[in-house]
N, C-alpha and C positions, 0 to 999 in steps of 0.2 A: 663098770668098765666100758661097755660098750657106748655109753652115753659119752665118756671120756674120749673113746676113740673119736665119734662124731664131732665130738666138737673139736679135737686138733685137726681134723681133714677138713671143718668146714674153715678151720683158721690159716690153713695153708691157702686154701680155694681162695679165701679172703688176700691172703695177700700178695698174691699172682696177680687179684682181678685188681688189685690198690696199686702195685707195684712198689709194695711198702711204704705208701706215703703216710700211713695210719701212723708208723712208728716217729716218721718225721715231724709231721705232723704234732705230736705228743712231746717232742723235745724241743719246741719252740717256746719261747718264754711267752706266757700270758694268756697259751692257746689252750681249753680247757672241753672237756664234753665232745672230743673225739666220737661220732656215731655213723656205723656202716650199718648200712641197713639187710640183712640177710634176706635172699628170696631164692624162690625156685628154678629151676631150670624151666623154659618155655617148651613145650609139645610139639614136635614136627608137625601137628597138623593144627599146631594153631599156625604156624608161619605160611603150609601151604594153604590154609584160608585167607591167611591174609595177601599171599601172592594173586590170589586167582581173585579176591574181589577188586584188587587194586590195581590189576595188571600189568603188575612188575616183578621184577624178579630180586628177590633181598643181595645184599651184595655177601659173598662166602664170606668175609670177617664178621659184619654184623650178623649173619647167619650161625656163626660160631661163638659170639658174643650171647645171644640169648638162647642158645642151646645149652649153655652154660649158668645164666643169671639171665632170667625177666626184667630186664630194668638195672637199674643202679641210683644207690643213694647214698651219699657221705655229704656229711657236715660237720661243722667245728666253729666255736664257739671262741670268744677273749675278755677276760676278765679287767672289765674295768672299774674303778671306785666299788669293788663287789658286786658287782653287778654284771651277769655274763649276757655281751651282745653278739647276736649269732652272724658271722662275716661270712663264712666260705661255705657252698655249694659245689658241689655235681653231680649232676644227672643226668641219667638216659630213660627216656620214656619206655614203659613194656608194650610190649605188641599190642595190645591192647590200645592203647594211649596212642601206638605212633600212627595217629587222623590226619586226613587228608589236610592242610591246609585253607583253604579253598574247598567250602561245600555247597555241594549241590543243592541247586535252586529250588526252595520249598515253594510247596503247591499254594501254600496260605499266603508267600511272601505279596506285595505290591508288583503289578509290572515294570513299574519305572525306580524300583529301588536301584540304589546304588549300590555295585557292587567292589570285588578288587580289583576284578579286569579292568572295569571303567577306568582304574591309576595307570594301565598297562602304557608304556608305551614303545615305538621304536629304538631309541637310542640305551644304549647299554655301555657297561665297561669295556666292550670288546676295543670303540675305538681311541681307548687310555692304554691301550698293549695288554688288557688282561682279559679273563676268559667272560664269554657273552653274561649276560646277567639273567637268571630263568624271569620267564613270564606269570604274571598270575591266570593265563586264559587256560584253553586245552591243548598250547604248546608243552606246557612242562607239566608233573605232577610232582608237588609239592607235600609234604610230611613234616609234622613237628617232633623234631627228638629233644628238647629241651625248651622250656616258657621261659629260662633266663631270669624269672622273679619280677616277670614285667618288665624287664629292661630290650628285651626282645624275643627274636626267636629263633634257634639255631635248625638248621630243617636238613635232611636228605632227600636231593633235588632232582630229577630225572628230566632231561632236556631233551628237545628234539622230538616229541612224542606224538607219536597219528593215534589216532579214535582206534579201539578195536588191536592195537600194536601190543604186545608186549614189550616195555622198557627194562633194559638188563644196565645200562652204562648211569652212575651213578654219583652226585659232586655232594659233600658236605660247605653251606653257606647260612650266613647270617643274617638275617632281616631285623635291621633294629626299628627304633619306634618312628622313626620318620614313612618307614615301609621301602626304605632304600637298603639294593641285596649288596651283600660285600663276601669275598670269596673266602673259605676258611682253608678248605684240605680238599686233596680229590680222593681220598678212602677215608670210610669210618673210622680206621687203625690211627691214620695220623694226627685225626681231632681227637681221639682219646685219649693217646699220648701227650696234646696240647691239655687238655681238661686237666689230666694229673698234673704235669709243669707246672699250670698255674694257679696249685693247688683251688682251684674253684672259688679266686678270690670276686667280690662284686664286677660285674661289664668288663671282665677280662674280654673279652671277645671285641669289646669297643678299641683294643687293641692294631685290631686288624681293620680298622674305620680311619679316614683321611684326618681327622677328630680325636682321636680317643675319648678315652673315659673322661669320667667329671674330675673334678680336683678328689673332693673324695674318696673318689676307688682309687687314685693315684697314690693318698696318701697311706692307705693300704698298703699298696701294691708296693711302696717303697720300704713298709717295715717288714714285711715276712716274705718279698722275693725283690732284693734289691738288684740282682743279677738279671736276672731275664727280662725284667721291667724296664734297665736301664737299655737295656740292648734294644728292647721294641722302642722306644725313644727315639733312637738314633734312624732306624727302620721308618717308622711313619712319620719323619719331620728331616726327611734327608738334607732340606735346605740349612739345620740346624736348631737345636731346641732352644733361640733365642727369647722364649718367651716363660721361660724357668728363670726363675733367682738363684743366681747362684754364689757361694761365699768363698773367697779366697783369703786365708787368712796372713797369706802373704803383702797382699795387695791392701787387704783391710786396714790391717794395723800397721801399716808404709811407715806413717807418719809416728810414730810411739817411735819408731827404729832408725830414725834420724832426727830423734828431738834432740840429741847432745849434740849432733853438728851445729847447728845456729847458736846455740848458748856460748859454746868455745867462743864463735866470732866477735858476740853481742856484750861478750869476759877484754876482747881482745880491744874492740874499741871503746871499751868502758875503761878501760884500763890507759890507751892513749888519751882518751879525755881526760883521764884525772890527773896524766901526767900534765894534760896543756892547762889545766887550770892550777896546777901547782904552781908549773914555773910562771905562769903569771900573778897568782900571789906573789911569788918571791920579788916576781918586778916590782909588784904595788910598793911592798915592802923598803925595798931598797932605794926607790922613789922615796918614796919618808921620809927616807934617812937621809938620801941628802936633803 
């Protein structure tokens, strides 16, 4: 019994931390192999260690979030020709995992390696109307919460930051493979709420890039969220998504739906020629005859 009780309080916990997506999830046609991954709660004093070597301060919702669950992991899987290929992710790294971006310079490395800073430069998004773009030097401190699967890297960014400061103000951002930053949420709450939307399908996050995704994750993205997908469309291509194919079956088939107008006409003058060639027989005829 008591094992029973645990496991429906860990099923509830489960689906507060989903927002139910597991059952949605499950009622999609094709989508197979539904798996949350269960963990523990994180230790106050692994957070205050990780505050004080990184000297920053966790933001209260992420603070609340692995007080609750170390990490998060769900994915889900689509059966095709028998064959289940795995599509959707998401995840939040555990304190453990959530590493500086940008690390410090080993004692072994070369002096003149290359590093990330060396890409660093002046200009930023700020002057497109959006918020500054973090640096890779010791202006920002940089954190991975998510590898993306190699399509990038989603980070909680602290901007603005002196040596020796404690950083409390805190932006969720994208760094895809180019190593150019794109702005996601300004609380961890609101990128997690975005993660479940979009149910963790491939470069969802390429979304919020002047680009988007590949035709691939697009074509994803248009069988199991054709809604939200359509809408970020219109969002990052405000000039118009003139470079989609689109079918109107109005438009298509025009010509099927006025093939009997020409024929009546092509009846009508087929019909006064054979009158003119009649009554000209009759002339020939009557020529003859006289």
């Amino acid at each position: 019994m008591e094992e029973t009780k645990e496991g429906l309080a860990f099923k509830g916990v489960a689906e507060r931390l989903t927002l139910g997506i597991t059952r949605i999830l499950e009622n999609m046609s094709g989508v197979v192999d539904v798996r949350f991954v269960e963990r523990e709660p994180a230790e106050k004093r692994c957070l205050l260690s990780w505050e004080q070597k990184n000297t920053c301060i966790l933001p209260e919702d992420l603070r609340d979030f692995y007080l609750t669950t170390d990490g998060f992991t769900l994915t889900w899987s689509v059966k095709l020709d028998d064959e289940c290929v795995p599509v959707g992710c998401m995840m939040i790294n555990s304190v453990a995992r959530l590493r500086p971006l940008v690390q410090s310079i080993s004692l072994f490395s070369l002096p003149n390696a290359p590093t990330l800073a060396d890409l660093d430069w002046e200009e930023n998004s700020a002057d497109c109307g959006g918020p500054a773009a973090p640096h890779f030097d010791s202006r920002s401190r940089v954190f991975e919460l998510d590898s993306c699967g190699g399509n990038g890297k989603v980070c909680l960014v602290y901007k603005n930051c002196s040596p020796g400061v404690v950083a409390q103000q805190s932006e969720m951002w994208f760094l895809d493979r180019s190593l150019c930053w794109h702005y996601l949420t300004p609380t961890f709450t609101s990128y997690y709420r975005l993660m479940i939307t979009h149910l963790g399908l491939p470069e969802w996050q390429y979304a919020f890039t002047p680009y988007g995704p590949s035709p691939q994750a697009k074509q994803w993205a248009s069988l199991y969220q054709p809604l939200t997908f359509s809408s970020e469309l219109s969002l990052a291509d405000p000039a118009g998504d003139s470079h989609l194919n689109k079918l109107d079956p109005t438009k298509a088939f025009k010509g099927k739906t006025k093939a009997p107008a020409p024929k009546k006409k092509q009846s009508a003058q087929g019909g006064t020629g054979g009158t003119a060639k009649g009554q000209g027989g009759t002339g020939r005829h009557s020529g003859a005859r006289r």
